[in-house]
MOPAC internal coordinates of N, CA, C and O (Angstrom, degrees):
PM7 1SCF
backbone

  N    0.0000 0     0.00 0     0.00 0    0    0    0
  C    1.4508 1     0.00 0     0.00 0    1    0    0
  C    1.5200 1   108.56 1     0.00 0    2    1    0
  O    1.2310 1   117.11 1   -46.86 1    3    2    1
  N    1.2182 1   123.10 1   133.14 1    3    2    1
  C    1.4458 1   126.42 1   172.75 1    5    3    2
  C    1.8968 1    96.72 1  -130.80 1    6    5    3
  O    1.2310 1   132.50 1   -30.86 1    7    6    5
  N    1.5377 1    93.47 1   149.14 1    7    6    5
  C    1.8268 1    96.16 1   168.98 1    9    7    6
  C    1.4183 1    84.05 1  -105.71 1   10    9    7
  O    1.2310 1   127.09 1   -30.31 1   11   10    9
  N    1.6274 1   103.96 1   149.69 1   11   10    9
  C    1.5205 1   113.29 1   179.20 1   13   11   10
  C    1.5339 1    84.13 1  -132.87 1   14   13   11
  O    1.2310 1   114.41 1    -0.54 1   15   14   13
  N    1.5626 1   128.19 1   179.46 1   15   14   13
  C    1.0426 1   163.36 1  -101.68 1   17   15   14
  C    1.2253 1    96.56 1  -143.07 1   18   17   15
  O    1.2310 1   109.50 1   -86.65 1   19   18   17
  N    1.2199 1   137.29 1    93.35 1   19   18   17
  C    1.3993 1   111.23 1   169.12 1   21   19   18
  C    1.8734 1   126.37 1   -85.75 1   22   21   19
  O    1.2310 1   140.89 1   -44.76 1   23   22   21
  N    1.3698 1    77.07 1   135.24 1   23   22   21
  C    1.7681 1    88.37 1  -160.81 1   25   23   22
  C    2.0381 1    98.57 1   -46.63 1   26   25   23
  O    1.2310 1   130.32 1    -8.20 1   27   26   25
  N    1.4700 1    97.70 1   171.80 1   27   26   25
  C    1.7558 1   101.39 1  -176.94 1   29   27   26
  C    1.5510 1   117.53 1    53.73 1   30   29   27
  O    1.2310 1   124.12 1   174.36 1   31   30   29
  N    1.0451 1   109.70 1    -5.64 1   31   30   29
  C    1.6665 1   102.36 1  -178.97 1   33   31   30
  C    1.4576 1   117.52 1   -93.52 1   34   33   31
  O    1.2310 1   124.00 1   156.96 1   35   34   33
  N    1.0917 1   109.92 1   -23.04 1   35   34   33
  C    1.5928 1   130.05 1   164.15 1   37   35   34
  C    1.7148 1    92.81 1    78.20 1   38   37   35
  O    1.2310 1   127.05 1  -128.03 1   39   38   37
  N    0.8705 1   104.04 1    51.97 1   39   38   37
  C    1.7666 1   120.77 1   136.87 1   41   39   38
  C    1.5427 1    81.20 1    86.41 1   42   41   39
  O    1.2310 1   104.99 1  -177.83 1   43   42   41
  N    1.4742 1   145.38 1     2.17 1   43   42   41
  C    1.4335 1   138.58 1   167.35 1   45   43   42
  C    1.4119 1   115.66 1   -50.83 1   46   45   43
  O    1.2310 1   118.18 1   137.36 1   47   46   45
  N    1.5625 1   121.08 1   -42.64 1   47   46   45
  C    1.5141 1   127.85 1  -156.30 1   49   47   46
  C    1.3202 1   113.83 1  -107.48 1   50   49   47
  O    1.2310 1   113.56 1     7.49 1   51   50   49
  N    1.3353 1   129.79 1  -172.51 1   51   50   49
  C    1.5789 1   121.01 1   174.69 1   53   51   50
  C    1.2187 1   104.82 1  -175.86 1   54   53   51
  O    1.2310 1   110.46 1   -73.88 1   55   54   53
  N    1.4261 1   135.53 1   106.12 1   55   54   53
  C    1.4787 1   140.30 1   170.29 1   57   55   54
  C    1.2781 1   116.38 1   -76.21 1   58   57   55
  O    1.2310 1   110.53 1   -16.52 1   59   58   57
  N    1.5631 1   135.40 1   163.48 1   59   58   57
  C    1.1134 1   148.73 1   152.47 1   61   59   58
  C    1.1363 1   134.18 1  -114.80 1   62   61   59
  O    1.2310 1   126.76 1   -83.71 1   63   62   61
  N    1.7593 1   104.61 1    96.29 1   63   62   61
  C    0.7660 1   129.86 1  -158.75 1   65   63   62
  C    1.7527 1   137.68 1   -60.59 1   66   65   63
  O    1.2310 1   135.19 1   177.82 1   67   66   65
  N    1.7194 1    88.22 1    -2.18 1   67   66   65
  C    1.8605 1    92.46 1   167.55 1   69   67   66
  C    1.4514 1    82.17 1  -133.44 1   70   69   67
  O    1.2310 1   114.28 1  -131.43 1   71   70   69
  N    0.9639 1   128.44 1    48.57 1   71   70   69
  C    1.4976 1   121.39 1   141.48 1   73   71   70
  C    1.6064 1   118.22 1   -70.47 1   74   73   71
  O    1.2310 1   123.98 1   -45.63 1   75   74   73
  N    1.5898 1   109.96 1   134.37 1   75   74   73
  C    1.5933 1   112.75 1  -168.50 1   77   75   74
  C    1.4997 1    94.80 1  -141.86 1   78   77   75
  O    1.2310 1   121.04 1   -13.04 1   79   78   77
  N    1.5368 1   115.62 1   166.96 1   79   78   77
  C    1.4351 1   126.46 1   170.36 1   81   79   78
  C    1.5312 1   135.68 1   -29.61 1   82   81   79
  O    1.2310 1   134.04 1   141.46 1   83   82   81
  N    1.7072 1    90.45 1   -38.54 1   83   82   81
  C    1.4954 1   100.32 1  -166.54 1   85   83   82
  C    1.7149 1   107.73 1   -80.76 1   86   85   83
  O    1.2310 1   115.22 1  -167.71 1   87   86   85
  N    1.2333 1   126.67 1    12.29 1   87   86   85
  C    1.7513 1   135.61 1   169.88 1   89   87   86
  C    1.5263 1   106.84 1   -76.17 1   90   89   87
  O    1.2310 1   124.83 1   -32.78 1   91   90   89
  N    1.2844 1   108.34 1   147.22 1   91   90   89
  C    1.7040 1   107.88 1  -179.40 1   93   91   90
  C    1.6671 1    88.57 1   -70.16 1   94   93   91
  O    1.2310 1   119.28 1   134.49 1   95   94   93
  N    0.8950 1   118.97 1   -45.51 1   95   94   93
  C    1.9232 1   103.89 1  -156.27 1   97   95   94
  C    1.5937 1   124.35 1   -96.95 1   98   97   95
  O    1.2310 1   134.60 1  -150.20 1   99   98   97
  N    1.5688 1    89.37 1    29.80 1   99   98   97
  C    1.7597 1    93.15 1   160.52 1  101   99   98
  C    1.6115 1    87.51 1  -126.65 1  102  101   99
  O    1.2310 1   135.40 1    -3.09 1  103  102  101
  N    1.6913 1    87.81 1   176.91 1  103  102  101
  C    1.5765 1   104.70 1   178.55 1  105  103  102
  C    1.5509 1   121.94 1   -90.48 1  106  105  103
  O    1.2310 1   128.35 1   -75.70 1  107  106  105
  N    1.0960 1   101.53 1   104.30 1  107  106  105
  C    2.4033 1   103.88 1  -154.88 1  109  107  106
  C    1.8471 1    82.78 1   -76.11 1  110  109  107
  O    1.2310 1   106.00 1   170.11 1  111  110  109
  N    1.4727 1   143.60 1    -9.89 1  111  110  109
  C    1.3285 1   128.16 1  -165.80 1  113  111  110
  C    1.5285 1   116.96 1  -136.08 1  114  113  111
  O    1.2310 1   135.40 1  -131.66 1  115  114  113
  N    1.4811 1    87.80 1    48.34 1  115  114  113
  C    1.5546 1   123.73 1  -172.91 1  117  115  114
  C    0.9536 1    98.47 1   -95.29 1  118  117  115
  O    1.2310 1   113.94 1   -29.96 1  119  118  117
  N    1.3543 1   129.08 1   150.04 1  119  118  117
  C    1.9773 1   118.17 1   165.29 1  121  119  118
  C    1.3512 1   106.01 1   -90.96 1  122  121  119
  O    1.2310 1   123.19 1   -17.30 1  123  122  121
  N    1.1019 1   111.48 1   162.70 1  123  122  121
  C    1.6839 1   133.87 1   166.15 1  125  123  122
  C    1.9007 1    92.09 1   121.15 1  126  125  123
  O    1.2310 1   128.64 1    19.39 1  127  126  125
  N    1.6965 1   100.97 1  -160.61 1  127  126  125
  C    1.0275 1   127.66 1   166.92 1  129  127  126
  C    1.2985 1   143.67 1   -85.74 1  130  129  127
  O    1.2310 1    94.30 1   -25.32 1  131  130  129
  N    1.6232 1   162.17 1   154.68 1  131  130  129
  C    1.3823 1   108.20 1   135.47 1  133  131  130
  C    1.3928 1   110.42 1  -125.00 1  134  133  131
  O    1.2310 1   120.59 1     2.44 1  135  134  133
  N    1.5853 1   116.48 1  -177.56 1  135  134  133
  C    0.9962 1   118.18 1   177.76 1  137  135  134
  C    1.5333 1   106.21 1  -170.36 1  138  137  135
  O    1.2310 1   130.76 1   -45.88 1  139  138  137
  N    1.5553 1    96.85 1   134.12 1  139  138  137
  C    1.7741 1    90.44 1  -160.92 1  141  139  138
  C    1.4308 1   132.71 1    75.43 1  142  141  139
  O    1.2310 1   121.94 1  -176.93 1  143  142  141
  N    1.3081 1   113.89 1     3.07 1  143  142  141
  C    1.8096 1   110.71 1  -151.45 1  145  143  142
  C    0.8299 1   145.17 1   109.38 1  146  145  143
  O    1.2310 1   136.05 1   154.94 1  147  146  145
  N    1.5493 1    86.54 1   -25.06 1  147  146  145
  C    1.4789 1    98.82 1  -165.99 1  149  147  146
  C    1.9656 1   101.88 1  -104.90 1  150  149  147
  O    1.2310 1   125.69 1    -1.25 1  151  150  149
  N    1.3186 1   106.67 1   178.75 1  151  150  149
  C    1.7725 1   108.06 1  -172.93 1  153  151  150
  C    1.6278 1    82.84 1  -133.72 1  154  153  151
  O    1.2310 1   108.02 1   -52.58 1  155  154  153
  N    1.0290 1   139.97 1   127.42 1  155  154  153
  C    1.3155 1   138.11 1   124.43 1  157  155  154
  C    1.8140 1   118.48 1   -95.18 1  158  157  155
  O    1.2310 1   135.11 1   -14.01 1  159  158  157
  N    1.3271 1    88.36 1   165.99 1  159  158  157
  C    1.4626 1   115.75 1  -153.58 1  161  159  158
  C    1.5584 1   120.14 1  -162.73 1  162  161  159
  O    1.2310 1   114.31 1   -71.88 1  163  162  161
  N    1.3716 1   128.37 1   108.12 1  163  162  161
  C    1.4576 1   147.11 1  -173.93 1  165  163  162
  C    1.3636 1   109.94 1  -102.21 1  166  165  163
  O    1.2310 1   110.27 1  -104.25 1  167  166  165
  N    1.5825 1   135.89 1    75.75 1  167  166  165
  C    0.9482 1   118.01 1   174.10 1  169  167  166
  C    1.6129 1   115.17 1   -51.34 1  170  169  167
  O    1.2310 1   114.52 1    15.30 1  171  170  169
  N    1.7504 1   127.99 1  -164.70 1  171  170  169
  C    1.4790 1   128.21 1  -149.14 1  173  171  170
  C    2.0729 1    65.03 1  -114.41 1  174  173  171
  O    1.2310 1   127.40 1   -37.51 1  175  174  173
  N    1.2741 1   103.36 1   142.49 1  175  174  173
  C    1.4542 1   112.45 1  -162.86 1  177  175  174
  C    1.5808 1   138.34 1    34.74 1  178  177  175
  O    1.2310 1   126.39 1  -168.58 1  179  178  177
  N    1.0308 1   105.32 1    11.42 1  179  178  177
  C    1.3251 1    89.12 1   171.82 1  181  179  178
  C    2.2555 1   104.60 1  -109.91 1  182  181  179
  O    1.2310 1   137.34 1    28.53 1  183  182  181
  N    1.8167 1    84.02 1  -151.47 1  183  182  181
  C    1.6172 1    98.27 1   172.58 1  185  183  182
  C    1.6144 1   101.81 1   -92.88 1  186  185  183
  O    1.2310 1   141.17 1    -9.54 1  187  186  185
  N    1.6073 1    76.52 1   170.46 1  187  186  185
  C    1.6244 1    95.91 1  -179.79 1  189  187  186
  C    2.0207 1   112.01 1   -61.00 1  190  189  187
  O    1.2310 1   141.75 1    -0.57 1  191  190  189
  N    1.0452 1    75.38 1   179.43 1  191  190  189
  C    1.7427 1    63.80 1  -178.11 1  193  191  190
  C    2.3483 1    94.21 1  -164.44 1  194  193  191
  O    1.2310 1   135.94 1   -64.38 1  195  194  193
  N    1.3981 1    86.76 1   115.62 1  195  194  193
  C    1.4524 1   101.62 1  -160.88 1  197  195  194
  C    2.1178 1    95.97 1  -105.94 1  198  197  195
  O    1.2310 1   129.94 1   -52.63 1  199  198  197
  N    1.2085 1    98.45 1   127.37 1  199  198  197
  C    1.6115 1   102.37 1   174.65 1  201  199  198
  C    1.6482 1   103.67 1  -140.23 1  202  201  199
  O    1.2310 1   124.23 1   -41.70 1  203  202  201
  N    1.2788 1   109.48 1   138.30 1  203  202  201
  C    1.4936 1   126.10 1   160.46 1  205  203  202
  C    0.9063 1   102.46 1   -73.64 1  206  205  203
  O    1.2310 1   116.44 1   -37.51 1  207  206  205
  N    1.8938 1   124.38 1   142.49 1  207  206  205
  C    1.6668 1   116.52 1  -165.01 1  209  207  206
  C    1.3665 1    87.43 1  -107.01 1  210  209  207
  O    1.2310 1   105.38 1   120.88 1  211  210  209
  N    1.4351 1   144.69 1   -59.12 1  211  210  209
  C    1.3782 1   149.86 1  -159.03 1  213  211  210
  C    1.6457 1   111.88 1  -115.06 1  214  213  211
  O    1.2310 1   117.83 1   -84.75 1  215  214  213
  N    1.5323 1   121.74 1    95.25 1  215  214  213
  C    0.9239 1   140.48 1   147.69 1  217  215  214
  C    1.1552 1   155.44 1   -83.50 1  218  217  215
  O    1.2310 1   108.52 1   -62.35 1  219  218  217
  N    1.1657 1   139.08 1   117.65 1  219  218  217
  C    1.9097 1   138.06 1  -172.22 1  221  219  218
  C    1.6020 1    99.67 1  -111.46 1  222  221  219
  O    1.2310 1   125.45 1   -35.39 1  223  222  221
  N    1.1269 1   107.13 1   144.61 1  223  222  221
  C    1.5574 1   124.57 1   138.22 1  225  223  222
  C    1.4712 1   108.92 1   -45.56 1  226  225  223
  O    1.2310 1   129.73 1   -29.30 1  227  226  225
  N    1.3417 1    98.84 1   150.70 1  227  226  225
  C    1.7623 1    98.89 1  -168.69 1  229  227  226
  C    1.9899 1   102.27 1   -91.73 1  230  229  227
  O    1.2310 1   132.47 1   -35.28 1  231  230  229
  N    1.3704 1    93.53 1   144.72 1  231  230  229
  C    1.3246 1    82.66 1  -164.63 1  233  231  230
  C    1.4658 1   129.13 1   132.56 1  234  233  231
  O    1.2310 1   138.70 1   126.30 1  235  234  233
  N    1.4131 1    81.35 1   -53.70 1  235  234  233
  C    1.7319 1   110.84 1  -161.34 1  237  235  234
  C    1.3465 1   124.94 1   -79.61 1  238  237  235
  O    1.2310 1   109.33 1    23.47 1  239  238  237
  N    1.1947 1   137.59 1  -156.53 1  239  238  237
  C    1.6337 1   123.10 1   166.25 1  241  239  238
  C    1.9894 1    83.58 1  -148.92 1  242  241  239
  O    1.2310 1   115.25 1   158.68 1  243  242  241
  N    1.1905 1   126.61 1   -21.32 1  243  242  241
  C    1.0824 1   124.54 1  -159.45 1  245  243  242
  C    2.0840 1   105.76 1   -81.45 1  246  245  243
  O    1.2310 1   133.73 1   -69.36 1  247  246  245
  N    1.2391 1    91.07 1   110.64 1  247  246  245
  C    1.8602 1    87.82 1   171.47 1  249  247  246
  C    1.2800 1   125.08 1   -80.01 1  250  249  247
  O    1.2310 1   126.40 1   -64.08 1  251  250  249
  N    1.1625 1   105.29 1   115.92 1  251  250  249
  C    1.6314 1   121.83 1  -178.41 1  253  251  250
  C    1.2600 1   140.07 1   -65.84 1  254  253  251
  O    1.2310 1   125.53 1   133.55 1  255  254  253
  N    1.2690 1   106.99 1   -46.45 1  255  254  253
  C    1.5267 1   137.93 1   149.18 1  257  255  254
  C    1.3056 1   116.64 1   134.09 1  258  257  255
  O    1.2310 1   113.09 1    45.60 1  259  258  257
  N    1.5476 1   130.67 1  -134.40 1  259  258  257
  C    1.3086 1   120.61 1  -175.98 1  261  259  258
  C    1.6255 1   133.25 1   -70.91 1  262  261  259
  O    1.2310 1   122.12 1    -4.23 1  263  262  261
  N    1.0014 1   113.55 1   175.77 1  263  262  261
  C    1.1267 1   107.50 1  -172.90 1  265  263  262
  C    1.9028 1    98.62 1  -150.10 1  266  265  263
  O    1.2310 1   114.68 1   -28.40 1  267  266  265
  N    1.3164 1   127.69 1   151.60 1  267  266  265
  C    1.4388 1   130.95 1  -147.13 1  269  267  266
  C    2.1562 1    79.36 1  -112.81 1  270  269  267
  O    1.2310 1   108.09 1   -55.63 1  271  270  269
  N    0.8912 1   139.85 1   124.37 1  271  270  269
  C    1.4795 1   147.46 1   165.84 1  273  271  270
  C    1.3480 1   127.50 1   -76.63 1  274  273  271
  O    1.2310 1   134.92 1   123.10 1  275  274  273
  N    1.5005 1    88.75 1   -56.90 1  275  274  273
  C    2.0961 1    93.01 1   149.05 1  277  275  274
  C    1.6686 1   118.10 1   -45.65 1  278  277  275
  O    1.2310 1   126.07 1   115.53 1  279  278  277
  N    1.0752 1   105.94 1   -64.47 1  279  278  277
  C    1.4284 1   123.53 1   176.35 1  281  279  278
  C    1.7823 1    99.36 1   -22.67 1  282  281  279
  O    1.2310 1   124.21 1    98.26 1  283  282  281
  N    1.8219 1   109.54 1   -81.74 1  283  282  281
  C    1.3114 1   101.84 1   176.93 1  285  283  282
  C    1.2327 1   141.94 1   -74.26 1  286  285  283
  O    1.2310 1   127.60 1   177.02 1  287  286  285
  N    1.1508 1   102.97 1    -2.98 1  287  286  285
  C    1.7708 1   122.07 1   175.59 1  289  287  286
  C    1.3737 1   103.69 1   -63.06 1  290  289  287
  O    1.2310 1   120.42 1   155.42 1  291  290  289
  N    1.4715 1   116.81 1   -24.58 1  291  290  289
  C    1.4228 1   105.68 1  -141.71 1  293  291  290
  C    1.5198 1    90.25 1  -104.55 1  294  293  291
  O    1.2310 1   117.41 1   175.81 1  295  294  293
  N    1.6417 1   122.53 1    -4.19 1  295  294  293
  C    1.7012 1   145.94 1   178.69 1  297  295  294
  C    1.5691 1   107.73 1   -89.06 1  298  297  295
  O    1.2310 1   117.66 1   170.96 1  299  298  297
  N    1.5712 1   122.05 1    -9.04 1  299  298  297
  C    1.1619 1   123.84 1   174.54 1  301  299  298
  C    1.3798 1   116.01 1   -71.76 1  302  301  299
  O    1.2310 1   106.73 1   -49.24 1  303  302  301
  N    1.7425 1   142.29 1   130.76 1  303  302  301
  C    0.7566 1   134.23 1  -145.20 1  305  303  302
  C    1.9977 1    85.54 1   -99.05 1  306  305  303
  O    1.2310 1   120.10 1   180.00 1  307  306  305

């Protein structure tokens, strides 16, 4: 397990990056996939839809929870 950085957040956030379903403190009956941390998810017409499942404040030890990836992707300069 490593926490990495999540890009666009300007060094505030921190994912974990082999975080997977089987942890009590993500949601294992979520739809999509994951991989890396991450959950993707295609609803039936729409866009993709990208979430970090296990997140901290940097710093911290306390997990916060999700985090939206599109969301900060879209803060990358």
């Amino acid at each position: 397990m490593a926490w990495v950085t999540v890009p666009g957040s300007n060094g505030i956030w921190e994912y974990d990056n082999a975080a997977n379903t089987s942890l009590s403190d993500v949601y294992p009956d979520a739809n999509g996939t994951v991989t890396g941390g991450v959950r993707e998810f295609t609803p039936t017409g729409g866009n993709a839809q990208y979430t970090y499942i296990r997140c901290r404040k940097a710093g911290e030890t306390i997990v916060r929870g999700e985090l939206n990836k599109n969301y900060y992707d879209n803060l990358i300069p």
